[in-house]
Backbone as CSV, one residue per row, in Angstrom:
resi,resn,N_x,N_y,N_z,CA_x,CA_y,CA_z,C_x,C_y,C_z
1,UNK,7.699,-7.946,27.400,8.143,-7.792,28.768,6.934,-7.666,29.678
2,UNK,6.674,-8.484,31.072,5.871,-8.654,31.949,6.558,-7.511,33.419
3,UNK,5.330,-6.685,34.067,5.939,-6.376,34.913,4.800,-7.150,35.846
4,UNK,5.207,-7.830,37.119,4.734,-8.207,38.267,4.267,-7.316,38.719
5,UNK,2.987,-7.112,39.504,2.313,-6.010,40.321,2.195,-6.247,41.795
6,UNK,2.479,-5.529,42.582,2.596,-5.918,43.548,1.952,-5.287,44.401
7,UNK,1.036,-4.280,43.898,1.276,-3.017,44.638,-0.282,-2.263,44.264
8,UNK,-1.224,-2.126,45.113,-2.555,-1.549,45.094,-2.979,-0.281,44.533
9,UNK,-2.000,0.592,44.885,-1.849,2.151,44.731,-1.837,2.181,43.048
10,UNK,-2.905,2.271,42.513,-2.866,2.881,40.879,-1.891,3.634,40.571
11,UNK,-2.261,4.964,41.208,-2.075,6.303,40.961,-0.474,5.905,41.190
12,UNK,0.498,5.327,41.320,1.777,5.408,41.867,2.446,4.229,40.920
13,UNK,1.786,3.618,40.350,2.168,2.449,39.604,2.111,2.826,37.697
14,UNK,1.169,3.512,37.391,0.426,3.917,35.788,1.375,3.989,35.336
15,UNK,2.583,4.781,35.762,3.783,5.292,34.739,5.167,4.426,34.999
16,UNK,5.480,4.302,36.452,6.701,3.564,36.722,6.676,1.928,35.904
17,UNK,5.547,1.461,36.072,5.430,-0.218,35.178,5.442,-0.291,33.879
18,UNK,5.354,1.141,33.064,5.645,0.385,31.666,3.820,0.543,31.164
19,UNK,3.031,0.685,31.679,1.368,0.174,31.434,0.509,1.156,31.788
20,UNK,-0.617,1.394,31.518,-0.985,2.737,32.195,-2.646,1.981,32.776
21,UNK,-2.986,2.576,33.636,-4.233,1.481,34.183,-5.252,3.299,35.314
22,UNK,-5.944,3.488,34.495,-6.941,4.628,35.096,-6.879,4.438,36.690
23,UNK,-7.465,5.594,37.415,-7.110,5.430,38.789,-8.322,4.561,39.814
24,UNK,-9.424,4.350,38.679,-10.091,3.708,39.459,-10.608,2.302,39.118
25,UNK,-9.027,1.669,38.341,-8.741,0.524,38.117,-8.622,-0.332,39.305
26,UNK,-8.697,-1.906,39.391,-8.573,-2.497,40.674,-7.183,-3.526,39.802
27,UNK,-6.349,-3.623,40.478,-5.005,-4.426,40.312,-4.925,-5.494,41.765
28,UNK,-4.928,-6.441,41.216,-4.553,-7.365,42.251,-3.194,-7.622,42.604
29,UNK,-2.693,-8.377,43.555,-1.534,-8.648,43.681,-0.794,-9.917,42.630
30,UNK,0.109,-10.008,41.835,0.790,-10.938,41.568,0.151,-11.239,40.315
31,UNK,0.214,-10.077,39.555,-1.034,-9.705,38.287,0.720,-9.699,37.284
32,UNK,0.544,-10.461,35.968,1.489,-9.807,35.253,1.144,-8.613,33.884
33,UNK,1.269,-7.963,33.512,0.851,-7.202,32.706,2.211,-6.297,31.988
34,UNK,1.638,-6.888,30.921,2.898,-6.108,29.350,3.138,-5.047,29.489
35,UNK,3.572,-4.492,28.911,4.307,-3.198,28.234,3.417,-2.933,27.227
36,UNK,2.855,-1.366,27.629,2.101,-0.497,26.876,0.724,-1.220,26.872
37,UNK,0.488,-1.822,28.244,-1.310,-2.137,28.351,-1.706,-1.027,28.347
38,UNK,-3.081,-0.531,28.433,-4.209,0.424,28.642,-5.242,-0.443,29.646
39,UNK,-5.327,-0.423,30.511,-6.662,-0.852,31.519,-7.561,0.763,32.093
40,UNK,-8.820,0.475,31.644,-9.492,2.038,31.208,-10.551,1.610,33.051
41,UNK,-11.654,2.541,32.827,-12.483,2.896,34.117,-13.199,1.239,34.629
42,UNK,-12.599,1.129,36.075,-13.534,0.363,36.497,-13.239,-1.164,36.606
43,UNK,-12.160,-1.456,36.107,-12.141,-2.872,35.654,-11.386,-3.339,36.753
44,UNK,-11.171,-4.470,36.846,-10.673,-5.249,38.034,-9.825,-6.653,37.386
45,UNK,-8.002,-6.630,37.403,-7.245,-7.624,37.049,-7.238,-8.566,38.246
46,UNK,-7.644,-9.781,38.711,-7.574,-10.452,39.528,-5.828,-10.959,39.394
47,UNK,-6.058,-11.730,40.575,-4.471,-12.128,41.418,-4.238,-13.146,40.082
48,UNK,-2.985,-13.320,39.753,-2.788,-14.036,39.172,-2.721,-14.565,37.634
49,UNK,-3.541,-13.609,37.058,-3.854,-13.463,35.612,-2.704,-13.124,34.855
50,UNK,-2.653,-12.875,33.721,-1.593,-12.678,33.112,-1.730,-12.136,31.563
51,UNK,-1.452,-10.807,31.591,-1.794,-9.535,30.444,-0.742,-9.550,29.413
52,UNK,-0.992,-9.795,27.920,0.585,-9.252,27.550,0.558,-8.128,26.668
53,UNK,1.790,-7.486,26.050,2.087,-6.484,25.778,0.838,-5.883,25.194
54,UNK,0.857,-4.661,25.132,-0.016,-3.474,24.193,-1.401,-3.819,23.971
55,UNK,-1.933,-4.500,24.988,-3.414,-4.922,25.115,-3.996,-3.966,25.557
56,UNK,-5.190,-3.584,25.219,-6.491,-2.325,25.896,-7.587,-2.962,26.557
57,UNK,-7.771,-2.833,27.870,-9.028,-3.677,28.651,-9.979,-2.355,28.468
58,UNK,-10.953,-2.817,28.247,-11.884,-1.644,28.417,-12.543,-1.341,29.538
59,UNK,-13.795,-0.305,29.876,-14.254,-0.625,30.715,-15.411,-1.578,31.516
60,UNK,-15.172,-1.472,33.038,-16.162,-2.721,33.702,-15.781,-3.875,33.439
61,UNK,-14.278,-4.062,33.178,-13.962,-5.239,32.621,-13.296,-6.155,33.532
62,UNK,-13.414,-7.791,33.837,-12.968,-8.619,34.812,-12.163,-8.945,34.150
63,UNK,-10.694,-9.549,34.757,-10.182,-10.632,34.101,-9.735,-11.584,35.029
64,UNK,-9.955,-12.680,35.176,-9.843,-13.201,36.809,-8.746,-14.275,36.779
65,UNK,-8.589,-15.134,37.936,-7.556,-15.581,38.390,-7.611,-16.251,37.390
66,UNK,-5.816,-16.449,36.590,-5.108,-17.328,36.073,-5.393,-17.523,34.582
67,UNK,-6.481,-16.467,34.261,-6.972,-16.121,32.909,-5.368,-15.600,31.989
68,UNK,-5.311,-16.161,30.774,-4.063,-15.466,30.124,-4.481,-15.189,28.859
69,UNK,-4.119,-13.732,28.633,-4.112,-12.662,27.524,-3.108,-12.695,26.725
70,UNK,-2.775,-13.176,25.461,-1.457,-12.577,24.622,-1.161,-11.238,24.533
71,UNK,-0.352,-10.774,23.608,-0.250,-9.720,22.920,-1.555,-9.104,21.792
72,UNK,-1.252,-7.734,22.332,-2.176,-6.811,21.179,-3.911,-7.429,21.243
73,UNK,-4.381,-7.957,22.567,-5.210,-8.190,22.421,-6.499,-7.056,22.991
74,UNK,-7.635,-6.833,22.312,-8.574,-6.050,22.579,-9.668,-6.399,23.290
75,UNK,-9.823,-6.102,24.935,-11.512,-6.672,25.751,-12.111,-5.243,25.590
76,UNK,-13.267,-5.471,24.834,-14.299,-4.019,24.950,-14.799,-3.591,26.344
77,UNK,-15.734,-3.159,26.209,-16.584,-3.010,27.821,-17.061,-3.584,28.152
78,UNK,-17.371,-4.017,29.237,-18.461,-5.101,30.016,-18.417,-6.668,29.850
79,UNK,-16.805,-6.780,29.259,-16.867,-8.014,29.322,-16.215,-9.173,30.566
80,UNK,-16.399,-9.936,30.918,-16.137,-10.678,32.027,-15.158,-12.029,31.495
81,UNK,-13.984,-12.296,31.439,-12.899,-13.159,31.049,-12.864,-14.528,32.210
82,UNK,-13.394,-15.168,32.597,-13.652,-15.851,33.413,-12.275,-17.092,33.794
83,UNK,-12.218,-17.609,34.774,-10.757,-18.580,35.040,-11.020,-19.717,34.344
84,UNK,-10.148,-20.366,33.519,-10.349,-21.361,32.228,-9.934,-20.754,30.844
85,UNK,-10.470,-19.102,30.658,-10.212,-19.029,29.337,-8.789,-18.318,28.951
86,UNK,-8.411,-19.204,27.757,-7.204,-18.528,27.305,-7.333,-17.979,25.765
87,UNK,-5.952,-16.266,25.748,-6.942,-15.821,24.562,-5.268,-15.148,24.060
88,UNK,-5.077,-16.301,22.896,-3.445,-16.074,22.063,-4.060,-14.536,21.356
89,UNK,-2.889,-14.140,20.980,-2.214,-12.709,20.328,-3.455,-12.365,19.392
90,UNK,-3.135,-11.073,19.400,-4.634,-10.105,18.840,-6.216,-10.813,18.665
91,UNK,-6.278,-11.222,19.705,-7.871,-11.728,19.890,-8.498,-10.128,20.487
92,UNK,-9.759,-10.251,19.409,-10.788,-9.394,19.751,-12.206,-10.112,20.626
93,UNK,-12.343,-9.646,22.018,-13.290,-9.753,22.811,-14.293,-8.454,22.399
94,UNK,-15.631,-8.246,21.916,-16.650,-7.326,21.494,-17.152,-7.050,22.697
95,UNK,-17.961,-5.769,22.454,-18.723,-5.588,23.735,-19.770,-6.644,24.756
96,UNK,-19.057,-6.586,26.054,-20.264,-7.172,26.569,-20.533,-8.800,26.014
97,UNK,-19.812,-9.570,25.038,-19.680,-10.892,25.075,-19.187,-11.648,26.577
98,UNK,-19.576,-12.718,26.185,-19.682,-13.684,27.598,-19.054,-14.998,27.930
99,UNK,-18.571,-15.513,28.701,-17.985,-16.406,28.657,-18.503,-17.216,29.806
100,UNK,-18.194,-18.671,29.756,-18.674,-19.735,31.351,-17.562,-20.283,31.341
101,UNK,-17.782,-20.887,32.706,-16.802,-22.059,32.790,-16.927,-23.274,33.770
102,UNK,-18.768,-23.448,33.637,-19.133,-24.437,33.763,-20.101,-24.847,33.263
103,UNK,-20.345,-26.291,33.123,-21.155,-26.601,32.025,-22.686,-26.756,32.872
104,UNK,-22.733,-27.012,33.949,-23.872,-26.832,34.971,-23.724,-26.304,36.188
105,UNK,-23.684,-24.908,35.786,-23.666,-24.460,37.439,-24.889,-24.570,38.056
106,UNK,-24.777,-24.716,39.814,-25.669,-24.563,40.538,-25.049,-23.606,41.657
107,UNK,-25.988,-22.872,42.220,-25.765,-21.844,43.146,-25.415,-22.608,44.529
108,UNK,-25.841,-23.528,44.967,-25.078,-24.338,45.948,-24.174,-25.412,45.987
109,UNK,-23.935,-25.735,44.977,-22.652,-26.582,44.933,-21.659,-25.818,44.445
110,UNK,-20.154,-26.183,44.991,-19.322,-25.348,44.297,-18.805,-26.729,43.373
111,UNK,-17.973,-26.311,42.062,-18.089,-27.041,41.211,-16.098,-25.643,40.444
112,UNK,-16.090,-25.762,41.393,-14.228,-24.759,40.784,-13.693,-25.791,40.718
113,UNK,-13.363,-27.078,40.696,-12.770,-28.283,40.742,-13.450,-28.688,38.976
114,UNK,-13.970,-28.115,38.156,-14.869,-28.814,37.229,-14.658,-27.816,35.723
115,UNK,-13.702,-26.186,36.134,-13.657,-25.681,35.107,-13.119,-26.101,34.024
116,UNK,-14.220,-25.903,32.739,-13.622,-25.931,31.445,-12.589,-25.238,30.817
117,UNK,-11.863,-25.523,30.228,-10.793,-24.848,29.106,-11.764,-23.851,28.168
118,UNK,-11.601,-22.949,27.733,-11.992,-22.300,26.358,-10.763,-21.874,26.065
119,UNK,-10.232,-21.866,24.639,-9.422,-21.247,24.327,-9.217,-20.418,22.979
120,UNK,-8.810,-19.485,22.660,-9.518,-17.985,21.766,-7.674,-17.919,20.877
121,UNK,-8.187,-18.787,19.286,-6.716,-19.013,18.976,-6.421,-17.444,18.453
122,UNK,-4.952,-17.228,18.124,-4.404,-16.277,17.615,-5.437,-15.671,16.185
123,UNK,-5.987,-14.144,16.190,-6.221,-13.359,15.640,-7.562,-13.395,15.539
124,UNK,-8.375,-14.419,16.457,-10.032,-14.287,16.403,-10.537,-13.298,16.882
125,UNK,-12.217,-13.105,16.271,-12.779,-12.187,17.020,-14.292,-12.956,17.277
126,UNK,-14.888,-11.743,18.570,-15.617,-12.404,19.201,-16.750,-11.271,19.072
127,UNK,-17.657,-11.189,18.714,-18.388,-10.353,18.004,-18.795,-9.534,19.807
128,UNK,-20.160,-8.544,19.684,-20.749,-8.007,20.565,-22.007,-9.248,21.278
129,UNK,-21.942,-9.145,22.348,-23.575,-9.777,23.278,-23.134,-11.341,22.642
130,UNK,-22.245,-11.303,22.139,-22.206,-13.624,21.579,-21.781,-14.065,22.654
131,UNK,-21.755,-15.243,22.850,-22.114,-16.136,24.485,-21.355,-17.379,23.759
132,UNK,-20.192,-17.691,24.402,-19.378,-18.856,23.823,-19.500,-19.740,25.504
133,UNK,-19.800,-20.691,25.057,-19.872,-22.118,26.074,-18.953,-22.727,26.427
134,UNK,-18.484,-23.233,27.850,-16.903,-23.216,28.280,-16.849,-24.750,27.379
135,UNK,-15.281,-25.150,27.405,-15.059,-26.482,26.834,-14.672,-26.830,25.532
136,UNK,-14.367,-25.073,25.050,-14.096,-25.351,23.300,-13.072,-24.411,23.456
137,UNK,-12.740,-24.665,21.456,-11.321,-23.767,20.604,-11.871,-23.288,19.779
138,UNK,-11.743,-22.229,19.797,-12.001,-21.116,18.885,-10.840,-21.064,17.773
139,UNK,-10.860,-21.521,16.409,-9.383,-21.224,15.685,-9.211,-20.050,15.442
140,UNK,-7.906,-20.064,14.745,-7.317,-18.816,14.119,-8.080,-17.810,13.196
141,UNK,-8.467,-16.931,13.729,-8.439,-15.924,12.883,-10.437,-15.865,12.191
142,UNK,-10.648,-16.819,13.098,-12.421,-16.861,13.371,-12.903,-15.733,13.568
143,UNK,-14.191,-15.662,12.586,-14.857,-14.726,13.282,-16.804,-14.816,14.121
144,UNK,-16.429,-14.365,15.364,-18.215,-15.012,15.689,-18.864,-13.382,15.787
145,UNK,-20.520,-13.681,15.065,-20.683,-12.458,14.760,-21.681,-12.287,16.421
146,UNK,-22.099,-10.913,16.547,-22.902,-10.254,17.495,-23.946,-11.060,17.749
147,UNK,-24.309,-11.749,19.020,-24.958,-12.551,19.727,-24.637,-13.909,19.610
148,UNK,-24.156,-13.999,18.523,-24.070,-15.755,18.355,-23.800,-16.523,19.516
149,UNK,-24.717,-17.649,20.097,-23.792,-18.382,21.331,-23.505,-19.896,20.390
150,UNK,-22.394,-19.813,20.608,-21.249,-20.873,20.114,-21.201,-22.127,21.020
151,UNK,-21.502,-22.960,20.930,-21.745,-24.452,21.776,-20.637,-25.642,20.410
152,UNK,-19.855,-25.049,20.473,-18.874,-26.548,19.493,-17.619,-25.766,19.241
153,UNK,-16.592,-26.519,18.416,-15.016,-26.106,18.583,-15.733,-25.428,17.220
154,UNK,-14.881,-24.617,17.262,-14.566,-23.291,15.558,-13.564,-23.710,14.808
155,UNK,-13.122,-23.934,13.832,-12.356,-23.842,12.700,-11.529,-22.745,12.275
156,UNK,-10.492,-22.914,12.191,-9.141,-21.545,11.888,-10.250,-20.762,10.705
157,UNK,-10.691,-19.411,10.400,-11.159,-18.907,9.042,-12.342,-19.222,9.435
158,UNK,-13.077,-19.564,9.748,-15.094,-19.913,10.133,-15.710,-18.743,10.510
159,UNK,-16.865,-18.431,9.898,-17.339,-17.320,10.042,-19.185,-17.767,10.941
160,UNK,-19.249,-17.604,12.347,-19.962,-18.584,12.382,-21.074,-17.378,13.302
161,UNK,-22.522,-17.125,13.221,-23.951,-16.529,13.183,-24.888,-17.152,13.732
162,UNK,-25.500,-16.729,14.734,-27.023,-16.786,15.381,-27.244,-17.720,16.562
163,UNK,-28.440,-17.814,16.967,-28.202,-18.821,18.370,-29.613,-19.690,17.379
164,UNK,-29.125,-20.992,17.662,-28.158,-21.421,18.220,-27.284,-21.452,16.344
165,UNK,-25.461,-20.932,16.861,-24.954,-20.518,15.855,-24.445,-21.609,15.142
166,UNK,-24.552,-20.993,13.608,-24.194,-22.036,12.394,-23.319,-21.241,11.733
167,UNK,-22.707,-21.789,10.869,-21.326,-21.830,10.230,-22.127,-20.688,8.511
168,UNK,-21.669,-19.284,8.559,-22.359,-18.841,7.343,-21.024,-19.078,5.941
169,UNK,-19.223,-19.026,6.402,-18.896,-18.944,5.406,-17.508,-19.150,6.184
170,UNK,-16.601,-18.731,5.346,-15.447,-18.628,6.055,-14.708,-16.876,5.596
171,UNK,-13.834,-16.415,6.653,-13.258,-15.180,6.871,-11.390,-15.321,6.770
172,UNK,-10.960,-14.012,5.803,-9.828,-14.064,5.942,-8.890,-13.210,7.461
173,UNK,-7.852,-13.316,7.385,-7.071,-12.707,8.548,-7.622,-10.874,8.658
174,UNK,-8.232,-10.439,7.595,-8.791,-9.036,7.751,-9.633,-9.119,7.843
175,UNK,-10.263,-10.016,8.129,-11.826,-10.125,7.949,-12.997,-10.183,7.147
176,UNK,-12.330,-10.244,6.120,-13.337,-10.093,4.995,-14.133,-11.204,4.199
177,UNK,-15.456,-11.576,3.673,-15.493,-13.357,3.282,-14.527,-13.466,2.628
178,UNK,-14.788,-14.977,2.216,-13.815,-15.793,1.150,-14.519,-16.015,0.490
179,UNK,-14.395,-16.189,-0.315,-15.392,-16.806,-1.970,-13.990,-17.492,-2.676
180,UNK,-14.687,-19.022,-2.451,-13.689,-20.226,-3.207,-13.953,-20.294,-4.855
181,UNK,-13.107,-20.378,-5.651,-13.018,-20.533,-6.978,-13.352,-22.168,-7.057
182,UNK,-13.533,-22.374,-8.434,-13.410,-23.929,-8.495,-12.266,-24.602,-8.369
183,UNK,-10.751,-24.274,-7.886,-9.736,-24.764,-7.594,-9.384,-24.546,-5.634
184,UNK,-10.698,-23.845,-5.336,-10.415,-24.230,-3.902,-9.864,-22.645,-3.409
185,UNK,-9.528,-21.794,-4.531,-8.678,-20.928,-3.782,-9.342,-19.616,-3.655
186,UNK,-9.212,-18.843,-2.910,-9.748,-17.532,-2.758,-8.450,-16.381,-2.073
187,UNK,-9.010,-15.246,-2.139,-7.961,-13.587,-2.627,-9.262,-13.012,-1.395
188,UNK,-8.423,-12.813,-0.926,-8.936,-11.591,0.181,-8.917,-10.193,-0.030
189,UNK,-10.207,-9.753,-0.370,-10.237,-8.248,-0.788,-9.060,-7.269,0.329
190,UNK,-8.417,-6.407,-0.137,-7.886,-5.501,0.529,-6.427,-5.931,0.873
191,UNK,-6.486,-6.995,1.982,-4.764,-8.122,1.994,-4.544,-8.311,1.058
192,UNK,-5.292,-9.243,0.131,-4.729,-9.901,-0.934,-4.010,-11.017,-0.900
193,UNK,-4.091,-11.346,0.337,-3.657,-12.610,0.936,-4.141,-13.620,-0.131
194,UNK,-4.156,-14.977,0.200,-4.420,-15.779,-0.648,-4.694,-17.325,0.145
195,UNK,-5.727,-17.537,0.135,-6.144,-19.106,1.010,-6.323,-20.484,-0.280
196,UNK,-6.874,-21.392,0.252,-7.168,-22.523,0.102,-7.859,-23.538,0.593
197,UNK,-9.007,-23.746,0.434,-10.268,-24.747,0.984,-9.724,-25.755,0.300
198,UNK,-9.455,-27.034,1.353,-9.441,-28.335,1.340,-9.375,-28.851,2.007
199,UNK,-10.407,-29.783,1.673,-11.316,-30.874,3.386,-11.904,-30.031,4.366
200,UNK,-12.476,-28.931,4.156,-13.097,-28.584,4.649,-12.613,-27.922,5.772
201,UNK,-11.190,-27.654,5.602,-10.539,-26.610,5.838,-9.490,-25.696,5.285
202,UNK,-9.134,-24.071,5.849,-8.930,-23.576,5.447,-7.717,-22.913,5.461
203,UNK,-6.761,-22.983,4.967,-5.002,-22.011,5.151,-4.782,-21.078,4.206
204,UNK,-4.058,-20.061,4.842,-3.685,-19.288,4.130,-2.281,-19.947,3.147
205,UNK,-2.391,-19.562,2.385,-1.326,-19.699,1.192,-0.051,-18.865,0.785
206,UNK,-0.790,-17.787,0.910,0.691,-16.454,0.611,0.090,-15.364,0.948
């Protein structure tokens, strides 16, 4: 459930909407935001964006026009969600990671007619200080580690490290590596889930 915001006054809104948003949160007008958000000190939902259920923004955090959040998703502190990116159900944003959404900005041309897509598939994470480049897909359940800047599309399970970042292995839905048997298949410590490498990609199995 989405409640429409309409309305500036924090302090008068935290409890009646369903969401709770600190008092020296900034809410724009015509903001939608789930049921049982958390928006913590400082952060600012621009007009238009769109939050869903039981997400935690942290603080100093932007999320700007027309940006859309699934469910259960986590922005740490200091991160900036820029217009272009979209980020499906339990995506983890790390501290202070970064996002663009142009591929050449210049300070005197405006170039908002030119934004890229990024899009952050269901259950990825996005490590601390990593710098993803507008114009790509992040798959399912990816993980990019702390600093990495990411310049190419990700793979559902890719576990991908360093600037400029390379591919170290692949990750299950808990996060943990995979280590392929000689039949392709690998057991996720802890889930116990169960995948399958073939062609050089990766599904879960059971």
């Amino acid at each position: 459930m989405y409640y429409l915001c309409n309305c500036l006054n924090i302090a008068n809104i935290k409890y009646m909407k369903g969401y709770f948003a600190h008092q020296t949160a900034v809410i724009d007008e015509d903001c939608k935001i789930g049921n049982g958000t958390k928006i913590w000190h400082f952060s600012h939902i621009m007009s238009g964006s769109q939050i869903g259920e039981n997400c935690n923004i942290g603080q100093n955090v932007v999320i700007s026009p027309q940006v859309k959040l699934g469910k259960n998703c986590k922005v740490q502190n200091n991160v900036s969600v820029y217009t272009g990116v979209e980020c499906e159900d339990d995506v983890f944003l790390g501290p202070s990671c970064v996002f663009t959404n142009v591929i050449n900005p210049r300070s005197a041309i405006a170039r908002k007619d030119e934004y890229k897509s990024t899009i952050i598939k269901q259950g990825a994470t996005i490590g601390a200080n990593a710098t993803i480049v507008c114009g790509h897909t992040l798959g399912k359940y990816c993980l990019i580690g702390a600093g990495a800047v990411i310049r190419q599309d990700v793979k559902d399970y890719e576990c991908w490290i360093g600037n400029p970042a390379t591919r170290l292995g692949w990750v299950g839905e808990w996060g943990h590596r995979l280590i392929f048997n000689e039949q392709g298949i690998a057991i996720e410590k802890e889930s116990n889930f169960v995948y399958k490498l073939e062609n050089d990609k990766v599904k879960r199995i059971s």
